[in-house]
N, C-alpha and C positions, 0 to 999 in steps of 0.2 A: 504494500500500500504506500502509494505516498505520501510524505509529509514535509511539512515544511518550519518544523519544531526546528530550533538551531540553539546552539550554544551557550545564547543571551541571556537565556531567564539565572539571576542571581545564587538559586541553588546550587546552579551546573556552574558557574562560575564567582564564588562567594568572594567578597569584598572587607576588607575591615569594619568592625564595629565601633562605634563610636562612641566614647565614655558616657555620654548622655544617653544612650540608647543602653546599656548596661546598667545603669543606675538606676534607670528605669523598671528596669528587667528585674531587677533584687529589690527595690523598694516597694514593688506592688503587692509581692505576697507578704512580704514584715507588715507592710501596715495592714494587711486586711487580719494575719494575724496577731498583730496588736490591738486592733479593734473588735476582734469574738471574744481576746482574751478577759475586757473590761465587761463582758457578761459576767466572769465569775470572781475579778476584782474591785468594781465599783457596786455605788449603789446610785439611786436616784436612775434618771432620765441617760446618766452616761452606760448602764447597761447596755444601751439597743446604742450603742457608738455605731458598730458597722451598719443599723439602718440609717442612722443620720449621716454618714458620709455618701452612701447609697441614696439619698432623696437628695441631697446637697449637689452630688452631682449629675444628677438628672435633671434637677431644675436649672443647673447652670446653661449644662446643652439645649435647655429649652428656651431659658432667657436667648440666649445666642442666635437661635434658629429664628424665633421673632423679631430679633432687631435687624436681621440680614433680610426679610422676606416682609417689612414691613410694607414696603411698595409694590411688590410682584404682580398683585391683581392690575395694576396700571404699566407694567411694563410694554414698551410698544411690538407689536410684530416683528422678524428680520426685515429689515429694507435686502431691495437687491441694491446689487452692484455692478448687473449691466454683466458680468461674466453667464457663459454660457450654462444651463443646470446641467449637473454631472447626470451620465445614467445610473439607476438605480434597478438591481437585483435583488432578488431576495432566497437567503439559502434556509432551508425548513431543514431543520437535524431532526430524522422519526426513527424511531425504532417499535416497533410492532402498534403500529398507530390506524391501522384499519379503520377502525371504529371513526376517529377525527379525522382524519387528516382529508374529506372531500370538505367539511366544515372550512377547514384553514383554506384549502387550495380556491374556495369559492369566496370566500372573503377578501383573501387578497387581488381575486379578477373584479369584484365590485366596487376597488378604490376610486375615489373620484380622478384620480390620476395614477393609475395600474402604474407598475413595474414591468421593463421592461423583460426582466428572465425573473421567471418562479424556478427556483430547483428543489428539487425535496432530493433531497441528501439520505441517502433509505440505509441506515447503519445495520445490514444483516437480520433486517424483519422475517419473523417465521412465520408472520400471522397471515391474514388474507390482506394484505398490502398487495402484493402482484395481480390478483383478480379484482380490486378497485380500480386501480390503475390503468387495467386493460380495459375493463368494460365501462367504465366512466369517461375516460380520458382517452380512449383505443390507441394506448400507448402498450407496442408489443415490450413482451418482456428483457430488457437487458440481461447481457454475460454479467457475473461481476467484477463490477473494475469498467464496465463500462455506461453510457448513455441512450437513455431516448429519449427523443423530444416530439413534439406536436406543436404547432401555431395555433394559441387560442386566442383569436380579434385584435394581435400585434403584440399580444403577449409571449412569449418562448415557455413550455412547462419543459423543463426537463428535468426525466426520472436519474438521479445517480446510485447505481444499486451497490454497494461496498459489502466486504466481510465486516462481521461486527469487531469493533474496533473501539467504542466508546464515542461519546460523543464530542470532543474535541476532536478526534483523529477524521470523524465525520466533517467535520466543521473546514477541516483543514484542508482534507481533499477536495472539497468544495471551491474551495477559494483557487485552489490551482485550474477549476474547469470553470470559473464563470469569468466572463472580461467588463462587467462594469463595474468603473470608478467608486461608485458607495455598494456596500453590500449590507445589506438586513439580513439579522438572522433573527427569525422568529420560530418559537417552541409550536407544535405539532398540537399544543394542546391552547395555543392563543388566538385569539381574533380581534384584529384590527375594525378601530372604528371608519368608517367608510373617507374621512379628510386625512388617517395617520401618515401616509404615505407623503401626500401632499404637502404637507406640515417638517416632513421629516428632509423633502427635496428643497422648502424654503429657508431651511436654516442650514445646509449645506452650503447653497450657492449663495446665500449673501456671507456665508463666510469661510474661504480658502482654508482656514488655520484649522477649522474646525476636523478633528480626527476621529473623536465616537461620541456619539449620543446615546440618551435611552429616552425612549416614549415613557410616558405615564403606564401603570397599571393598574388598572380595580380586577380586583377576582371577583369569583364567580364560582360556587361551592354543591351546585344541587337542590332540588325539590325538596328532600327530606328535612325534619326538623332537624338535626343535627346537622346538615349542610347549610341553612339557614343562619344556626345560631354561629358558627364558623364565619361562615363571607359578612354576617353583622360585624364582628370583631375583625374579623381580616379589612373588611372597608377600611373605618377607620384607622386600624394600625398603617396600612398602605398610603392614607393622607397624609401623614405624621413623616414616614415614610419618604414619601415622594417631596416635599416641603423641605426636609432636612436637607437633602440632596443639594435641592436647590441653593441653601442656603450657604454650603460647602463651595460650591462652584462657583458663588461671589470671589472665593479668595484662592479659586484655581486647587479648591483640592477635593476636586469632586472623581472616587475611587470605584461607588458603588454605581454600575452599569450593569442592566437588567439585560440578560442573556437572551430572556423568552421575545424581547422587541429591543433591539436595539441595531442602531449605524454604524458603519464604518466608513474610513478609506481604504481599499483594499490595499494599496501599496502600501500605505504605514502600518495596517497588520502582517503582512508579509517584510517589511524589512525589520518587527521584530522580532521575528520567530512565529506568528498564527500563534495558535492555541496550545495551550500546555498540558498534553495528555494527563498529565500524573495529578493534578488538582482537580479536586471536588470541586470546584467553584472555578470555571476555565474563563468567563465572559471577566471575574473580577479581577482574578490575577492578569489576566491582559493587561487589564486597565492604568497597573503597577508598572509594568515592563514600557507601555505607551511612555507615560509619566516620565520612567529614570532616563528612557532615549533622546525624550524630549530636553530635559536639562541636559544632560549627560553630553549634547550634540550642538544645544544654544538654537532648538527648533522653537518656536514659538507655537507650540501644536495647544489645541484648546479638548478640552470633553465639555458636555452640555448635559443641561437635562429637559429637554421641548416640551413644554405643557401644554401645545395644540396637538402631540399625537396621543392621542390614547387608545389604548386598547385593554381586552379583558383574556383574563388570563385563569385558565382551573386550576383552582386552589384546594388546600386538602380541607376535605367536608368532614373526617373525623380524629380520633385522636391520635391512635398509631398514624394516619398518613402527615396527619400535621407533626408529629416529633419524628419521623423517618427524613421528613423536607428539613426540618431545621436543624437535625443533626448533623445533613448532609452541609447545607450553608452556613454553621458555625465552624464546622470542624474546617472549610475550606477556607474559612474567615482565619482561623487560625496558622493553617499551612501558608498561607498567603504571606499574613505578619511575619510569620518566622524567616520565610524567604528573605523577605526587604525588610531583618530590622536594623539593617546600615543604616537605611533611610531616616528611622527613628529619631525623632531632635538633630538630624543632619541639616546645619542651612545650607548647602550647597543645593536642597530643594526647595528651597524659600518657602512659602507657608504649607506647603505639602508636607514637608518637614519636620518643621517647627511648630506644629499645629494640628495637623488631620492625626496624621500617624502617630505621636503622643497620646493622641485623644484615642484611635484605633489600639494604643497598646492598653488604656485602662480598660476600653470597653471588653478586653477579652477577658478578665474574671468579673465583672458587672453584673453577670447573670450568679455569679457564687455569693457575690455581699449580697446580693435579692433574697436568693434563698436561704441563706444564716439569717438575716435580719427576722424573716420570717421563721423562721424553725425556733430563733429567741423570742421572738413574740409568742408562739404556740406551747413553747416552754413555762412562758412565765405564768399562762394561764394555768394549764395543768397542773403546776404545781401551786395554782391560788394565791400567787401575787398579784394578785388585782389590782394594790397601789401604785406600782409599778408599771404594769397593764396599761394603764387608763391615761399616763401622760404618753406614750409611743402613741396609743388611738387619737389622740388628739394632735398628735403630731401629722399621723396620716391621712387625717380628717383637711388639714389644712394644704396640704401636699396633695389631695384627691381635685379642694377647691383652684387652688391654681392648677393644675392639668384641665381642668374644667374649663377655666375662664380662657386658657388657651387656645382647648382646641374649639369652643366654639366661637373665638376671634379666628382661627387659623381656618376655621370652615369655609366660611364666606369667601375668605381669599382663593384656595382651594379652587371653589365652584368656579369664578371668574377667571382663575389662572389655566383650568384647564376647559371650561363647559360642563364638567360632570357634573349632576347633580341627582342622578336616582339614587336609591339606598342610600342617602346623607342625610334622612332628617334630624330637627334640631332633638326632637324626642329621645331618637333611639341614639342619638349621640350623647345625650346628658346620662342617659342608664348606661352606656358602655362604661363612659369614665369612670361611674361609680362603682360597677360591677369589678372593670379588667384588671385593678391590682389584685383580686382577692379570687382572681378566675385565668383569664387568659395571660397575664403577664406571669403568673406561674409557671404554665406548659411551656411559655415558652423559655422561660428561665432553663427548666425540666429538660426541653430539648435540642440546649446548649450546652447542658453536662452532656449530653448525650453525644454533641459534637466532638468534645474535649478527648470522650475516651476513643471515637475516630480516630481524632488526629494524632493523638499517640498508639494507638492499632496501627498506621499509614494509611487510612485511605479508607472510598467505598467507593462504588461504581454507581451510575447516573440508573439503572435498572429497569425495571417497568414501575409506571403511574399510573394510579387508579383515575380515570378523567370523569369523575361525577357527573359532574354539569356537563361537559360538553357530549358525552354519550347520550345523556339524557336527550339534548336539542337533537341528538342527531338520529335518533330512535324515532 
C-alpha cells in the first residue's frame, strides 16, 4: 500500500525538551497530589482543595473563551480577493459502512456548490459496501489497490477499494489518487448541511495562508430515549466545544480539527508527512506536525474554525459507545502531547507555545482532579460530615451558576455564529447545566481514564461504529 507517512512527525525524530516543559511534566502530578492529600490533612473548606483548583481552573478557560468570542456573532464573512477558488475534493475514509454511506454520498451531490471529486476511500469493507456501490452508483467493482469512477452531473464519484489498513493509511492513499488543491475529509457517518461546502470554498480562496479548517459539528444520536438524552448533552457540550476552538484561533493556537468535516491543502499535508498511522487521533496530530512546519520553516500557514459550515455528525447514543469514543480521543489527546512536549512552554512557537500547549498539558489529568474532587465529596457524605458537605455544595452551586450564565450568553452567539438553532433551546439548556456536573461530565471524566490506560497499552484501532441515527434515516 502506499503511503506517504515520512520521517517528520516528532516521535520518529524526537527533539530536546525544554526545562519549562519538564517542570511542567513533574509539577502537575505533586500538586494534584498535594491537593487529595489536604483531604486527610486539613479541615474546613481546604478538604475538597483539588475540587477548588478543578473549578478555578475551569472557570478561568471559560473566563478566556468569552472575552476572545465576545464579538464573533458580528464577525464579517471572508471577503474574496479576486484569486481564483481552488478545487475542492472530498475523501470519505469507510470501512464497512453499507448501511450510511448512500446517506453521505447523497449529501455531498446536494451541496449548493458540489465538489468537484467524491472519493470514498473503502478501507477493506466486508460488508455489503460493493453491492451498494454497484447497484446505486453502477460502479463495477475495483481490484484492490485500484479505482472506479462514474460522472454524477460534473461531479467525479470515485470508489478506492484498499486492504484494510486503518484509517489514516486510508486517508493517505487517498490523497496520493485525488488532484484537487483542498481536500475534505469527511467521516462515513456525517452529513453536511446543504451551504458547508460552499462556506468551506469561501474561506479558502479569500485566504492563501489558510492550510486546514474544521466545519462546525452538532450530533445527532437516535430515536431512542437514551439517544435523545445523549445528543441533548452532546449538543451543548459540542457548542462549548466549537466556541472554545474559536477562541484559541484568535491567538493562532487552534490544534483541535474535527476529522469527521474538515479542509485541507493537499500539498501542505503531503509535505508533512499525510496522516500518522500509529495515533488514535490522526486528523489532531496532523494539526501539530502543520503547526511545528509552519514555524519551524517561517511559513505563515493559518488553521481556522468556519462557523458557516456545518454539518451533523453520529454520535454515541449510549454508554459503552460514548466511553469506547472518548477513550479513543483522550488516549490520542495524550499520545499526541507526549509527541510534541518540546513544544510545551517553547516560545520559539509563540503563543502555541507558550499558551495552548501548557494549557493542553494540564488538561491531561483535569479529568482525575474531576473525579477525586468528586469521590471526596461522596466520601464526606458517607461518612456524615455534612458540615463539611455543605460549604463544597455551595461552592458548586455557584460554579453551576456561572456555567449557566455563560452558556446561555454563549448560546445566542453560537446560533448567529453559525445558523444552528434546533435542539438549543433556552429550557433544555438551563437543565443541562444543572444536571451535567452531576451526570455527563462524569462519563466523561470516566472515559478519559479510560483513555489514559490506552495510551499507556499503545494504542486502539479506529474499529466498527454503531451509527444510530444515521441507520435509523437510512432505514
Amino acid at each position: 500500500m502506499t503511503t506517504i507517512f515520512t520521517a517528520q512527525s516528532p516521535r520518529l525524530s524526537p527533539r530536546p525538551i525544554p526545562i519549562v516543559s519538564r517542570m511542567i511534566g513533574f509539577a502537575v502530578p505533586l500538586v494534584f497530589l498535594a491537593l487529595v492529600l489536604q483531604a486527610f490533612l486539613r479541615q474546613g473548606l481546604a478538604v475538597w482543595s483539588v475540587g477548588i483548583a478543578y473549578i478555578l481552573y475551569d472557570t478561568a478557560l471559560l473566563v478566556f473563551t468569552a472575552w476572545q468570542i465576545r464579538d464573533l456573532a458580528h464577525a464579517p464573512p471572508p471577503e474574496p480577493n479576486g484569486l481564483p477558488t481552488p478545487g475542492f475534493g472530498v475523501i470519505v475514509a469507510a470501512h464497512n459502512e453499507a448501511s450510511v454511506i448512500r446517506l453521505t454520498i447523497d449529501r455531498l451531490l446536494a451541496q449548493a456548490h458540489p465538489p468537484e471529486t467524491i472519493m470514498i476511500a473503502d478501507d477493506g469493507s466486508t460488508d455489503a459496501t460493493p453491492a451498494v456501490m454497484r447497484e446505486l452508483y453502477a460502479l463495477a467493482v475495483p481490484a484492490l489497490g485500484d479505482i472506479a469512477t462514474v460522472d454524477l452531473g460534473g461531479t467525479l464519484l470515485a470508489w478506492l477499494r484498499l486492504p484494510h489498513g486503518g484509517k489514516a493509511r486510508a486517508l493517505n492513499d487517498a490523497l496520493l489518487r485525488i488532484d484537487t488543491e483542498i481536500v475534505l475529509t469527511v467521516d462515513a457517518d456525517t452529513l453536511l448541511e446543504p451551504g458547508a461546502i460552499a462556506a468551506m470554498r469561501a474561506a479558502f480562496a479569500a485566504e492563501p495562508e489558510l492550510v486546514a479548517a474544521t466545519g462546525v459539528l452538532a450530533p445527532i444520536c437516535g430515536p431512542s430515549l437514551g439517544g435523545r438524552l445523549f445528543e441533548w448533552f452532546q449538543s451543548y457540550e459540542y457548542v462549548r466545544n466549537f466556541l472554545s476552538r474559536d477562541a484559541w484561533m484568535r491567538l493562532n493556537g487552534l490544534l483541535l480539527i474535527s476529522g469527521a468535516f474538515a479542509a485541507f491543502r493537499r500539498d501542505a499535508v503531503i509535505a508533512v508527512g499525510g496522516f500518522d498511522p500509529d495515533c488514535m487521533v490522526e486528523d489532531y496530530e496532523l494539526i501539530h506536525r502543520l503547526h511545528r512546519h509552519a514555524h519551524d520553516t517561517g511559513l505563515d500557514w493559518r488553521v481556522r474554525v468556519v462557523g458557516g459550515a456545518l454539518a451533523r455528525t453520529d454520535a454515541p447514543a449510549s454508554i459503552p459507545a460514548f466511553l469506547k469514543q472518548r477513550q479513543r480521543w483522550f488516549g490520542g489527546f495524550l499520545q499526541t502531547q507526549h509527541w510534541n512536549r518540546d513544544m510545551v512552554g517553547n516560545r520559539a512557537y509563540g503563543r502555541l507555545g507558550t499558551r495552548m500547549l501548557p494549557v493542553k498539558a494540564l488538561d491531561t489529568v483535569q479529568p482525575i482532579y474531576g473525579l477525586a474532587a468528586f469521590a471526596i465529596l461522596i466520601g464526606l457524605v458517607i461518612t456524615g460530615r455534612f458540615a463539611l458537605a455543605l460549604p463544597i455544595l455551595i461552592v458548586m452551586i455557584v460554579k453551576i451558576v456561572i456555567d449557566l450564565s455563560f452558556h446561555l450568553w454563549s448560546l445566542g452567539i453560537y446560533k448567529r455564529w453559525t445558523g444552528q438553532r434546533e435542539g438549543l433551546g433556552l429550557g433544555p439548556a438551563i437543565i443541562a447545566a444543572i444536571a451535567e456536573p452531576f451526570t455527563f461530565q462524569l462519563l466523561r471524566h470516566v472515559g478519559a481514564i479510560y483513555g489514559w490506560v490506552a495510551f499507556l497499552r499503545g494504542g486502539q484501532s479506529w474499529g466498527r461504529q454503531t451509527r444510530t441515527a444515521l441507520e435509523h434515516r437510512a432505514s
